[in-house]
N, C-alpha and C positions, 0 to 999 in steps of 0.2 A: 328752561322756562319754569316761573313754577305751577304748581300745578292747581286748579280750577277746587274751590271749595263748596261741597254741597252740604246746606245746614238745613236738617229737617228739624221742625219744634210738633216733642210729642212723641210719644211711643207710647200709643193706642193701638189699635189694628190697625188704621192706616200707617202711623208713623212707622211702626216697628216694620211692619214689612215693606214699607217702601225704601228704610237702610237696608234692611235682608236683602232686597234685589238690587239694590245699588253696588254694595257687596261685590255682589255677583258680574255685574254689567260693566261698573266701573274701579274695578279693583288696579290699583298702581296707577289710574288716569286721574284720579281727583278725591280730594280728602271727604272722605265725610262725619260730619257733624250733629251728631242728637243733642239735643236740647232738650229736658226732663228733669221734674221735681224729684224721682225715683229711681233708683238703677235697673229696672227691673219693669218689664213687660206682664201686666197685669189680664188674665185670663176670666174675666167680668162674668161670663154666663156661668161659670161654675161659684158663683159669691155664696149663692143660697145655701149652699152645702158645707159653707164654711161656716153660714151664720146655724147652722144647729150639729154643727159639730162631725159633720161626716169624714170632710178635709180639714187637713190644717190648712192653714195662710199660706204658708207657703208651698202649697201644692199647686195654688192658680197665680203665683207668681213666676216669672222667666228672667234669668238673670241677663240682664243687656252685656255683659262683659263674656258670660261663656260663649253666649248664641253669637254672636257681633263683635267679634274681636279685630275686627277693622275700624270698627268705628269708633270716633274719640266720641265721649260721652261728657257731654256738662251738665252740673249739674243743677237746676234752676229752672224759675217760672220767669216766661219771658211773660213781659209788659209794653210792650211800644216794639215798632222797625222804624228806623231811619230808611225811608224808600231811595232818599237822594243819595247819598254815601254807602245803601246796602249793607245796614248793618241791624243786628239782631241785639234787642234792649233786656237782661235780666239779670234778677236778682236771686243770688245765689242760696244755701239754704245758711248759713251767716248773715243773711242782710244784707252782704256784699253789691254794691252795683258793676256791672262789667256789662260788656259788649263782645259781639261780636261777627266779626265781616263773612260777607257770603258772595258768589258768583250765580248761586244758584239755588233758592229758598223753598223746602216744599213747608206748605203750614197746615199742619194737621193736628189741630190744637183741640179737639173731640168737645166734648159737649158739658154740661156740670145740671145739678137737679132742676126743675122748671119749677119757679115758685106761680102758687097765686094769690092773690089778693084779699087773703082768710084774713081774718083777726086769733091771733094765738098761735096760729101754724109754724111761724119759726120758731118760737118761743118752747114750745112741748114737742115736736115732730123731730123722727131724724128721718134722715137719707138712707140708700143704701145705693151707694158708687163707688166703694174701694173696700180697700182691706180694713179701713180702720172702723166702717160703718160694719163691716159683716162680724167684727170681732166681737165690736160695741153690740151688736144684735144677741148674739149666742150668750153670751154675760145676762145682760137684762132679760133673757126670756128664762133662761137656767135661775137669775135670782128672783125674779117676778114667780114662781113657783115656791121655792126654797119659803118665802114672806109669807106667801098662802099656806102653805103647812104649818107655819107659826101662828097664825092668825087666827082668831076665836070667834070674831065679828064673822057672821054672813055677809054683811052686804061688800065690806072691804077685799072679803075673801075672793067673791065675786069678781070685781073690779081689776084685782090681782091675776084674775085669770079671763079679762078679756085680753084680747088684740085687734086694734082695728088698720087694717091696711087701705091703704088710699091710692087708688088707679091698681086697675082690672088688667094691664096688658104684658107683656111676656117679663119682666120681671116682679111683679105685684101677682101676678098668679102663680106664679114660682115660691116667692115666698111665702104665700099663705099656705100650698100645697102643703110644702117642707113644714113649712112651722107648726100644724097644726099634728102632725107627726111627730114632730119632736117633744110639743109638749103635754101628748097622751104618752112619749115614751118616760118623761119627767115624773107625769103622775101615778102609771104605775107604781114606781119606785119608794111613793110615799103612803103607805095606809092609809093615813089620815086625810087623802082627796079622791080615797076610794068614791065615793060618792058626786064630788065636785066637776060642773061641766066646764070645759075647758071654751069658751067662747071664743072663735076666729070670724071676724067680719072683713069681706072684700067690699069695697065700693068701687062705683066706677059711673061717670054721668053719661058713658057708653051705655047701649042698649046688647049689649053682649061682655064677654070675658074676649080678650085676645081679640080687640075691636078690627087691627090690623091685619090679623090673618085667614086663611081660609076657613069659612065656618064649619067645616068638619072638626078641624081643632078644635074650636071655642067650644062646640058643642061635649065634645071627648073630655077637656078640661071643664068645661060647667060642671058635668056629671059627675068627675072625680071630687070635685072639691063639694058639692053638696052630699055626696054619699058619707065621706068625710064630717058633715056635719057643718061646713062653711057656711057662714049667711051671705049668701051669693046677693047684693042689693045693688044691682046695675038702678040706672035714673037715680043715683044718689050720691052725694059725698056730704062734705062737712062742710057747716057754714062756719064755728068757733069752732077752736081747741082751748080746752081749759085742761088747769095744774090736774084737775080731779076727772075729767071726760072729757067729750065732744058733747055739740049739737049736732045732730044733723039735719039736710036742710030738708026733710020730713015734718022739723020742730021736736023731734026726740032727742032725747038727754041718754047718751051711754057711756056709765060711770067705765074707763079705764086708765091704765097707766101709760099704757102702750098705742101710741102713734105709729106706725111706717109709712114712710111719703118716697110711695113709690107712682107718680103720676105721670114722669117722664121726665124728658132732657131738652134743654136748649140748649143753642151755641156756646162755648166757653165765651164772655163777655168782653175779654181780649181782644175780640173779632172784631168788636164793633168800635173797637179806637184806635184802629187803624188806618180811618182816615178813607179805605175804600168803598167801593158800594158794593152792599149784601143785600139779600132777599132773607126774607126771616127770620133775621137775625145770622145766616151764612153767609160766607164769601163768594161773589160773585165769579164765576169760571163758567167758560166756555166747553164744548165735549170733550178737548185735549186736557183738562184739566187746568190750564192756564186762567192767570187772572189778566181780562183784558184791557190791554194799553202795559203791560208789564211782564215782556217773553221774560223774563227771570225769576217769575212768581209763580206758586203753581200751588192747589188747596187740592184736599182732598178730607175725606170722612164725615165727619159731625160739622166740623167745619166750613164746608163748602156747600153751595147750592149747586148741584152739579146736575146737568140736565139730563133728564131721561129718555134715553132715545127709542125704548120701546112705547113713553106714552108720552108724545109728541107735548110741549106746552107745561110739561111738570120738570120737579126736579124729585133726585132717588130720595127714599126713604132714610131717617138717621139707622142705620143698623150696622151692626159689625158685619155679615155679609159683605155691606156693598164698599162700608172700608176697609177692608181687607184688599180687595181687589182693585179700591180703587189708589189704594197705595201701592201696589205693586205698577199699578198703571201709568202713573204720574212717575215713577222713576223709571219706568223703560222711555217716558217719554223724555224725560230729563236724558237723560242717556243717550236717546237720538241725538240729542243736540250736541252732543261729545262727539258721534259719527257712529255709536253703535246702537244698531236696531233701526226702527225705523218706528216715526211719530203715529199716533196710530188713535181715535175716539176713546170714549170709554165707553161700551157697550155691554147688557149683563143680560145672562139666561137667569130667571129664578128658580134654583135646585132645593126649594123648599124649606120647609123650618122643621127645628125639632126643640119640643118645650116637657123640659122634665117634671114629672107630676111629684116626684117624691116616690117610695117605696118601690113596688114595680111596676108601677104606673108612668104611662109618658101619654105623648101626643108627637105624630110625628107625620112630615108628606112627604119626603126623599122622591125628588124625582115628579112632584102631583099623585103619590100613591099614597093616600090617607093609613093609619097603624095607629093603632091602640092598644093597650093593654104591654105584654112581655116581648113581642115583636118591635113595636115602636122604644120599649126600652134597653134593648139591643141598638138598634139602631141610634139613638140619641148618646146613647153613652160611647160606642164607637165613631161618631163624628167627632164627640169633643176630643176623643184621646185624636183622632187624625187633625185636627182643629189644631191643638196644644203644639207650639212649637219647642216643649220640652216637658221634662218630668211626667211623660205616660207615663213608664213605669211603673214609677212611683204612687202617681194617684191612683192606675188601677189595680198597686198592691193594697191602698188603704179603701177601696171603693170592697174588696173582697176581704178584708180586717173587718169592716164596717157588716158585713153580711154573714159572715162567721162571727165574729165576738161580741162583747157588749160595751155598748157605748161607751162612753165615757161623758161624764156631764159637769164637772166642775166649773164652778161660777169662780174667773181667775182676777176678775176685776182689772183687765189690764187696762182698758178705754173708757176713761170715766166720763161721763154724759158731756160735760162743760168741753169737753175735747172734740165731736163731733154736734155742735149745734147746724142745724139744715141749710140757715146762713152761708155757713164755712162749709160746709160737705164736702170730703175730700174726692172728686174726681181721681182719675187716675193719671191727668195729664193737665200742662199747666194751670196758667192764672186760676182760683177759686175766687166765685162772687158772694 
């Protein structure tokens, strides 16, 4: 007979490890199939660190062929399913159109950046959701200094050396953290900004930093990033982006170069022309992670509206925690349906967050045990390495390069701005909107 094909789209945290345990579960009983724009399993909370140069790219990268060598990998952004015939619609990284048939569909098609309704904001903003936004980033903050040393005008000089960050929540307080790090370590290096304040603004129309997490954090991170020198301006964001500033919706005018639109994430928009019924833009699924009226459909991560069973009436949060797990979920449940294991809810304990401040500073609750300072960044850097489903090693040999030597800061111009506009933002998993 031949044997049963499982096609996951997406290697995100949910997809990647939902083949990892498929792997596992259904090894010689049924083929399985990733569907991805990338070879390679992209490690997102470590970006910030790429964008000022701590890691290389490819240190929060995981190759799908070493980890997953069961899985045939395609490579392409899916666009359409044929539900009737069960077949998967994409386009290859050629252009290519092709197909292809499944028994058994998980759709974990993760999420891409949340636009809003600014005037100028795609135009001058970028993203930060893959490798090519984080590369793009460390370039333009290393040349956006380099310009200011050249620069004789005050007011431009200025301008050159703000940044303004947009949304306050675990990755928008991340990157300011870092970044404002990186470019007191830029300015040292140049006499001539001896004197020059390096301007870092967070906004966020939250009434806090890290509006989603326990307020011990927020509070741990406000502190850092204002000690720092941050303009912490929660009840704010921008109303325009312009070539030369922002507005913001204060009515103030702050001349910069530098936009990051870190606000958050919606659904990969994929989601929503497929024809089924979503909830906010997610895939509608029941606790087994099944999409209902269709036992061969099965969503999980960004993707999915998946109900929360510790808070009865809601669905989980979009975070890598709960896709991770809830791809491991969806393919044991898959797998029951082969005969092995047994179908089973999706049900989560929350084991806390941990948000790195930059230097040695973190934020951290392991467990509901609040850590600040050197202990929570112990902690936080030991999650991500047990996190990482490859290259510890290696990053926590360049994490201890990074603390012994001297940085490294060359502006290499690989991602030139036209290459990530906010628009296109490259996710790390299919369709881009």
């Amino acid at each position: 007979m031949k044997r049963p094909r499982i096609v996951i789209i997406g290697a995100g945290f949910a997809g990647y490890h939902a083949a990892k345990t498929l792997c596992r579960l259904a090894r010689g009983r049924a083929d399985i199939v990733l569907v991805n724009p990338t070879d390679y399993f992209l490690y997102a909370p470590l970006l910030p660190e790429v964008a000022t140069g701590i890691l290389e790219p490819r240190r929060v990268t995981v190759s799908i062929a070493d980890t997953l060598p069961d899985v045939r990998l395609v490579l392409g952004e899916v666009d359409g399913l044929d539900l009737e015939h069960r077949k998967v619609q994409y386009a290859d990284p050629l252009g290519q159109r092709d197909e292809i048939r499944y028994d058994r569909l998980i759709i974990a098609a993760g999420s891409v950046n949340k636009l809003l309704p600014i005037p100028g904001v795609t135009e001058y903003a970028h993203g930060f959701r893959g490798i090519p936004e984080a590369v793009f980033l460390r370039d333009h903050l290393t040349q956006q200094i380099e310009l200011a040393d050249a620069a004789d005008n005050p007011t431009e000089r200025n301008a050159l050396c703000t940044f303004v960050v947009v949304g306050a929540g675990y990755t928008g307080t991340e990157v300011a953290a870092h970044g404002v790090l990186y470019t007191e370590l830029l300015k040292k290096r140049r006499p001539r900004l001896r004197h020059q304040q390096m301007r870092w603004m967070l906004l966020d129309i939250a009434d806090r930093v890290l509006p989603e997490l326990d307020e011990r954090l927020s509070r741990t991170a406000d502190r850092v990033l204002r000690e720092r020198g941050v303009d912490v301006l929660m009840g704010t964001s921008i109303a325009e982006a312009k070539q030369h500033g922002v507005r913001l919706t204060d009515k103030s005018f702050v001349p910069t170069r530098s936009l990051i639109w870190c606000v958050g994430v919606r659904p990969d928009p994929m989601v929503a022309g497929l024809g089924l019924k979503t909830e906010k833009g997610r895939l509608v699924v029941d606790e087994y992670l099944n999409v209902p009226d269709h036992p061969e459909l099965f969503a999980c991560g960004d993707a999915a509206a998946v109900p929360d069973l510790t808070r009865p009436g809601e669905i989980t949060p979009m975070t890598a925690q709960h896709a991770e797990r809830q791809g491991r979920r969806a393919a044991k449940n898959v797998a029951a349906g082969f005969g092995t294991g047994e179908r089973r809810p999706y049900l989560h304990k929350d084991l806390g967050f941990v948000v790195d401040l930059g230097g040695t500073k973190a934020a951290a609750n392991p467990l509901q045990i609040p850590l600040s300072g050197l202990p929570a960044k112990a902690v936080t850097r030991g999650y991500h390495l047990l996190s990482m489903p490859g290259n510890r090693v290696r990053t926590a040999t360049e994490w201890l390069f990074d603390a012994a030597l001297r940085r490294q800061t060359t502006h290499l111009g690989l991602i030139p701005a036209d290459d990530v506009p906010l628009e296109t933002a490259s996710p790390e998993l299919t369709r881009k909107h």
